[in-house]
C-alpha positions, 0 to 999 in steps of 0.5 A: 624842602630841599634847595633843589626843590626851591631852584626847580620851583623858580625855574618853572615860575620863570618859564610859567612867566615868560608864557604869560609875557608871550600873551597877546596884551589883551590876554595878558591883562585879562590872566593877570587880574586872573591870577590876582583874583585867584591868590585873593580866593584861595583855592588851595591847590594854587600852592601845588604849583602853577597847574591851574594857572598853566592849564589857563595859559594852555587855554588862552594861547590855543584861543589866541592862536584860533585868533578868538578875543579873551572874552570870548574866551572867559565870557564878560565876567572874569570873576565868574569864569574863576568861580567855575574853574575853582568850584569844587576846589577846596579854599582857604575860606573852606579851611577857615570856616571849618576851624571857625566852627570847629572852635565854636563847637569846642566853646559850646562844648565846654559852655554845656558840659559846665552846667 
């Protein structure tokens, strides 16, 4: 990765930031635990820069302006909300899952072509 890469990278994170700091409060407490959940989860495309979390931020400042609450938007349960944005991304658990059983069917590979 090229020092441009990396300055490029922050600069869009600021702006990314400064987006959220603009957020009616309601809306800035309901993305943040948003964002928390979504690290903690892991959907991989996290790590290809904020698209996701801007398409979020997209939604909520529409809404905000519509003058509709943030759980009219995400609905009472947040963590559900972030389950369906993120169902058919590809996690960090699917990642790991794959190399568990990977590595299962090489020990057992191992195990059987011994005896």
């Amino acid at each position: 990765m090229r020092i441009q890469d990396i300055i490029e990278g922050k600069k869009e994170w600021r702006a990314h930031v400064a987006r959220v700091k603009a957020l009616p409060q309601d809306y800035r407490i309901v993305y943040k635990e948003i964002q928390k959940y979504l690290f903690k989860v892991g959907p991989v495309e996290l790590n290809d820069g904020t698209g996701l979390l801007s398409g979020i931020i997209d939604l909520f400042e529409e809404s905000a302006a519509l003058g509709k609450g943030v759980l009219e938007v995400t609905g009472s349960d947040v963590a559900a909300f972030c389950d369906d944005l993120i169902k058919d991304s590809k996690t960090y658990a699917d990642i790991y899952q794959e190399s568990v059983d990977q590595e299962v069917n090489k020990a057992m590979k191992k195990v059987t072509d011994k005896t």
